[in-house]
C-alpha positions in Angstrom: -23.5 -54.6 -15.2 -21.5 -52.2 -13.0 -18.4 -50.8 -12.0 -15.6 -52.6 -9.8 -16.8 -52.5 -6.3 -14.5 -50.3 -4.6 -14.4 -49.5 -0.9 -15.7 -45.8 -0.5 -13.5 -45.2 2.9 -10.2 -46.7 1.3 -7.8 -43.9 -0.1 -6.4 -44.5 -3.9 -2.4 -45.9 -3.1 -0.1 -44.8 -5.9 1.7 -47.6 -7.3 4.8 -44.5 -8.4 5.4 -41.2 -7.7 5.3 -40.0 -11.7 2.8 -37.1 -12.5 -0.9 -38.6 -13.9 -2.2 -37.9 -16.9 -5.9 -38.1 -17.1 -7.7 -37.4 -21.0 -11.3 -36.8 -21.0 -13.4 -37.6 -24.4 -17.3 -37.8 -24.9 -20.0 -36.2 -26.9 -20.8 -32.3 -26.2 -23.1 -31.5 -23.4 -21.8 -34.9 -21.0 -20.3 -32.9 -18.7 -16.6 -33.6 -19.3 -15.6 -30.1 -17.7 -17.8 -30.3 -14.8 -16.0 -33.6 -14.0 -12.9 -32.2 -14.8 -13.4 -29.5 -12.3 -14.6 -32.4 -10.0 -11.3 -34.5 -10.4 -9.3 -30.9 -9.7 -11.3 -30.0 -6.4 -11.9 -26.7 -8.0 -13.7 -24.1 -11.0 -10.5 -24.6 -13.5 -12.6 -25.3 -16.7 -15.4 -23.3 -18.1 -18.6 -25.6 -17.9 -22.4 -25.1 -17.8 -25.9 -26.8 -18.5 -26.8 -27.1 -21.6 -26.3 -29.3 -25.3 -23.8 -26.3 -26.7 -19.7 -27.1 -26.0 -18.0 -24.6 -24.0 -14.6 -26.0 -24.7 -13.4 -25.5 -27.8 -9.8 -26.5 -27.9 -7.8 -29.1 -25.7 -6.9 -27.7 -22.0 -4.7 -28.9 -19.5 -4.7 -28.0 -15.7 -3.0 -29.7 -12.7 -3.9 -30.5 -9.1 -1.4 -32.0 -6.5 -3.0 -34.3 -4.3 -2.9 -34.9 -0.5 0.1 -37.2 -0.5 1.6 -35.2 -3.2 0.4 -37.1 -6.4 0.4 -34.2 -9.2 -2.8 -34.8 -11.6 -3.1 -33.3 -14.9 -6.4 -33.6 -16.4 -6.6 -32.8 -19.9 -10.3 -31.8 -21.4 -11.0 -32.2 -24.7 -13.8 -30.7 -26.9 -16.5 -33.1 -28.6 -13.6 -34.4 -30.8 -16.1 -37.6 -31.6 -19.5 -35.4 -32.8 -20.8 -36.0 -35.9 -20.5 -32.0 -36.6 -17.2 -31.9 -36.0 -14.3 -31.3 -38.8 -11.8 -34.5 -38.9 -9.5 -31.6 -39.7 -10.0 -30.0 -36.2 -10.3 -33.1 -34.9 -6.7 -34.0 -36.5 -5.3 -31.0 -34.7 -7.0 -31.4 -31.3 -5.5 -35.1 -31.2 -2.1 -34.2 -31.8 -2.3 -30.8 -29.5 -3.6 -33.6 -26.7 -0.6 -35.6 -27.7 2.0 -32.8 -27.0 0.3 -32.2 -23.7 0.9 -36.1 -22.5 4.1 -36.5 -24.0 5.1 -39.0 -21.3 1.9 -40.8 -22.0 -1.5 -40.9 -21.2 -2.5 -42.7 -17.9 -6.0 -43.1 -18.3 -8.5 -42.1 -20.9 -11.7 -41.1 -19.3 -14.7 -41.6 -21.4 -17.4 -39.6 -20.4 -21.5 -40.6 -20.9 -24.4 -39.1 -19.5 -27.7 -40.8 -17.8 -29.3 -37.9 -19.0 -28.7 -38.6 -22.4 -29.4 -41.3 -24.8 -26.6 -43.1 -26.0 -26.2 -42.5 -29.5 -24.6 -44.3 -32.8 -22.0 -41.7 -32.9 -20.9 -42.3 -29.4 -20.2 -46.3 -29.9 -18.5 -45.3 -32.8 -16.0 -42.8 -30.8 -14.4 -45.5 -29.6 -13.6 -47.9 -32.8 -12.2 -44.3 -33.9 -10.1 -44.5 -30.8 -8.9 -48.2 -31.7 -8.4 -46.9 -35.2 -6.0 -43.9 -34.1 -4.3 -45.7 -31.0 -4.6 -49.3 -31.5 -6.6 -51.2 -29.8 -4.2 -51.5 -26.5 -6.2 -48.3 -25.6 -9.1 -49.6 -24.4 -6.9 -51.4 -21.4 -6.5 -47.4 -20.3 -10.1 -46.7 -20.8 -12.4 -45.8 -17.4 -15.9 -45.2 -18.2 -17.3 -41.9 -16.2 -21.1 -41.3 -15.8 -22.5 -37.8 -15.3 -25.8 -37.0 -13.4 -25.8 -39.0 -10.3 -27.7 -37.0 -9.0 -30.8 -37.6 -11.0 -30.4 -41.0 -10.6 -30.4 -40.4 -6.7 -33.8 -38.4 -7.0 -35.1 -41.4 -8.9 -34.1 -43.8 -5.8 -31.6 -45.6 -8.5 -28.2 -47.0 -8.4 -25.5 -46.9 -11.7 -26.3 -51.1 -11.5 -30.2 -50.1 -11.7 -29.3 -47.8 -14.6 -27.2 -50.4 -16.8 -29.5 -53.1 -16.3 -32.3 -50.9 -17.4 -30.8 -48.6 -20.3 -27.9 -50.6 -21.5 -27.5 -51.0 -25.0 -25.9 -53.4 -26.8 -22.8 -50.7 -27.9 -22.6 -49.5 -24.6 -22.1 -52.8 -23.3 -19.5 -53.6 -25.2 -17.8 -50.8 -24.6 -17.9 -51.6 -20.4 -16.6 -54.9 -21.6 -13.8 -53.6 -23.4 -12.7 -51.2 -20.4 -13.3 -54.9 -18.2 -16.1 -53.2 -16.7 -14.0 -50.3 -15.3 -16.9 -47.1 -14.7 -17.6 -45.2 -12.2 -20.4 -42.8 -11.6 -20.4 -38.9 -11.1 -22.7 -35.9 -9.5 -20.8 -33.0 -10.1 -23.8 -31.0 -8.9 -23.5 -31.8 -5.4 -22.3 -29.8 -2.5 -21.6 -32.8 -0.3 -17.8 -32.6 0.1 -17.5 -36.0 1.6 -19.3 -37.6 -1.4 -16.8 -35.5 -3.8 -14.0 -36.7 -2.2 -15.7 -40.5 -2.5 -16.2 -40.5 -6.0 -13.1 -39.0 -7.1 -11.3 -41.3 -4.7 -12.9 -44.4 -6.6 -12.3 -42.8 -9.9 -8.2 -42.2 -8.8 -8.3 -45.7 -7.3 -9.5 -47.3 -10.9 -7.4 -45.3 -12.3 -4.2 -46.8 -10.4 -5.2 -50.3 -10.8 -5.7 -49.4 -14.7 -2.0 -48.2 -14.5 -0.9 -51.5 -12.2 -2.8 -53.5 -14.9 -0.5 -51.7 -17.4 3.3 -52.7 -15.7 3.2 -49.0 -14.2 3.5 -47.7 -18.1 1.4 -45.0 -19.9 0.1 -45.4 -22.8 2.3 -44.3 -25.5 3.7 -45.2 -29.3 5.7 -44.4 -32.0 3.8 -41.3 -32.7 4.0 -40.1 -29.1 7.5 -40.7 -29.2 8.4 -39.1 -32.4 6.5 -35.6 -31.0 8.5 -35.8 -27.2 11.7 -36.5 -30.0 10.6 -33.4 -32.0 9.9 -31.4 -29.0 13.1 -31.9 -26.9 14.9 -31.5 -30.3 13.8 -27.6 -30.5 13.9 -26.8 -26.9 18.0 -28.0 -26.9 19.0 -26.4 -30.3 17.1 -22.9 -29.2 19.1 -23.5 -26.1 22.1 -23.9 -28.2 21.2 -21.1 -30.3 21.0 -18.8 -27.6 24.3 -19.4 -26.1 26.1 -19.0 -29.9 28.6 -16.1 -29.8 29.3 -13.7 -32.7 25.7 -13.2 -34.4 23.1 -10.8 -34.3 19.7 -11.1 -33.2 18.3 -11.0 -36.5 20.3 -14.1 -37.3 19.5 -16.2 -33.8 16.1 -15.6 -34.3 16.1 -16.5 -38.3 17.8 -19.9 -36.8 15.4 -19.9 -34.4 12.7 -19.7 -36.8 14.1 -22.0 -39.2 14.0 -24.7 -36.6 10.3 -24.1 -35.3 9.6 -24.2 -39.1 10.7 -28.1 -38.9 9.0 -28.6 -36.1 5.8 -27.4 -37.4 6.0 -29.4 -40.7 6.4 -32.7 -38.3 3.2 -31.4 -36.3 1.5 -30.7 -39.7 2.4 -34.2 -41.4 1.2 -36.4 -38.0 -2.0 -34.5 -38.1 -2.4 -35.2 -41.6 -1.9 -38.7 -41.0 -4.2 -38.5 -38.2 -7.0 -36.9 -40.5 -6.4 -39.9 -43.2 -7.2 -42.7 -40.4 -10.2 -40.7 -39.3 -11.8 -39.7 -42.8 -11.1 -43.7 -43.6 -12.3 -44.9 -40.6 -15.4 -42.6 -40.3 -16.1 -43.6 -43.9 -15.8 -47.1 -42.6 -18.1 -47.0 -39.9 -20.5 -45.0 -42.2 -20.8 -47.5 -44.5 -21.1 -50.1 -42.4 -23.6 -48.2 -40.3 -25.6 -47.9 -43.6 -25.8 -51.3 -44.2 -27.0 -52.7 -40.8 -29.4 -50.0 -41.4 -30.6 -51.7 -44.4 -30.2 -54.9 -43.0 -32.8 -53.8 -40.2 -35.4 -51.9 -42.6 -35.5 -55.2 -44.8 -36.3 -57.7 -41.7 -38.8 -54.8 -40.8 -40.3 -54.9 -43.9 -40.1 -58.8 -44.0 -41.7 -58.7 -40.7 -44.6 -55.9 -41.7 -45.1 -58.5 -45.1 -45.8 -61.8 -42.7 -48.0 -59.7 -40.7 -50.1 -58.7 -43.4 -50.3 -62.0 -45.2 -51.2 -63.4 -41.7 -53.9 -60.8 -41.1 -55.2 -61.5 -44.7 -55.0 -65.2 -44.2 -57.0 -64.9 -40.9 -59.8 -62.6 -42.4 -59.9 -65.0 -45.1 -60.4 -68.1 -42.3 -63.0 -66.2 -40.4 -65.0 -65.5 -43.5 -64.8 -69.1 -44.2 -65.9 -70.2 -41.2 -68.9 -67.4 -41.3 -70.2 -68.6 -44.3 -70.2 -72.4 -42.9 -72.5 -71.2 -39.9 -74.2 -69.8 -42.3 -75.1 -73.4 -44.6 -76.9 -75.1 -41.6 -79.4 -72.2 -40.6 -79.9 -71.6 -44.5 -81.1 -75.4 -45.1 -83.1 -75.5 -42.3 -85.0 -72.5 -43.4 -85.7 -73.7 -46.7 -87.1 -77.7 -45.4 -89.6 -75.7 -43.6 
């Protein structure tokens, strides 16, 4: 199973001129900011080797492209691992939110071939679903890091997938219609940066086409761009007032940050309510295939031994016949 075939010397068209808004999500240490930096053509996110995060909170930096497409590419910190706080999390979400007011373009979902796929990552995106609905998954785009150990190895993303795929993963590329593209953010080949970055901004256009030219957005987005323009004009407002001091504009001005905040601090804790329920959710249900599994194992391990005992007990059956023939012979002479 593989990505959309995509011709490597055709250059992504932009179906409008608004600016992109690109969100990348994924366990720590699967190279989100090293693809980040790859999307952006340069160094603009901390990132190195290794299974410890260097993000920590939600960044966003922008590149203008050649026909003057402005990207912004929002990197996110392993919002989805099991260690993480739904607290944090909460916050993170709605700091990305404010960030892609307008909308979120494409959400870029980031694995590694280096790594084994793990429970908590299949569960990242029901999470997703949970907080977003599931219309997200028509903005998802799979990314896979470390191309370039699959080159070393003489393999191809298809050779990968048909080897390592499992089930949740699967179902994830089938969610995303098989959108995915794969990454080597190690390599110093210009022309095959510009390639794979081309086919993710091309997947990402059709994803957007696919969409009627709309971002992603809802109510909650909506209420935050509300809450956001609201403060900007009446500080606007405030600053133009006549006749008080600057004590009093900025006790007005305060008072009205103050309502912002609450509305930022009662979305996250809505946002924290989904995830602890859905986690819970996923946990439970999580435990119970596990269970599921364990007692088909341990149905499987009984057969096995009644069959070994059953065949022990034939082949000692059978000895002792063999054994009746020579015994009478023996005593007739």
């Amino acid at each position: 199973m593989g990505g959309r075939v995509i011709d490597a010397d055709s250059k992504p068209t932009s179906p409008s001129n608004g600016e992109r808004n690109l969100v990348l999500v994924g366990r720590t240490g699967n190279g989100k900011s090293a693809t980040a930096n790859s999307i952006l053509g340069k160094r603009a996110f901390k990132s190195k080797a290794g299974s410890s995060g260097v993000t920590k909170t939600c960044e966003m930096q922008r590149t203008m492209l050649k026909d003057g497409q402005v990207v912004n590419v929002i990197d996110t910190p392993g919002l989805f691992d099991s260690s993480a706080d739904s607290e944090f999390v909460s916050k993170e979400i709605v700091k990305c939110i404010g960030m892609t007011k307008d909308g979120i373009h494409a959400v870029l979902v980031v694995f590694s071939v280096r790594n084994r796929f793990s429970e908590e990552e299949g569960a990242a995106i029901h999470i997703l679903e949970s907080l977003f609905g599931k219309k997200i998954s028509d903005y998802m785009i799979v990314v896979f890091t470390g191309g370039d150990e699959l080159e070393d190895n003489d393999e191809t993303l298809e050779d990968y997938l048909g080897r390592e795929c499992p089930k949740p993963l699967k179902e994830i590329l089938q969610l995303c219609d098989n959108r995915c593209v794969l990454f080597d953010n190690k390599t110093k080949d210009t022309a095959k940066r510009t390639e794979q970055v081309g086919k993710l901004l091309s997947l990402v256009n059709s994803v957007i086409v696919q969409n009627g030219g709309q971002p992603y957005t809802d109510e909650i987005f909506a209420e935050l761009k509300k809450g956001a323009t609201k403060l900007r004009d009446q500080q606007v407002e405030v600053d133009s007032l006549k006749g008080y001091s600057r004590r009093e504009i900025s006790e007005l001005k305060e008072q009205m940050k103050k309502s912002y905040d609450d509305q930022l601090k009662r979305t996250t804790e809505m946002f924290e309510y989904k995830l602890k329920e859905t986690t819970t959710r996923l946990e439970q249900q999580l435990a119970e295939e596990q269970a599921t599994r364990l007692k088909a194992e341990q149905a499987a391990q009984s057969a096995q031994t009644k069959s070994n005992d059953e065949i022990g007990k034939l082949k000692k059956e059978t000895a002792e016949i063999r054994e009746q023939p020579k015994n009478g012979w023996c005593a007739i002479l």
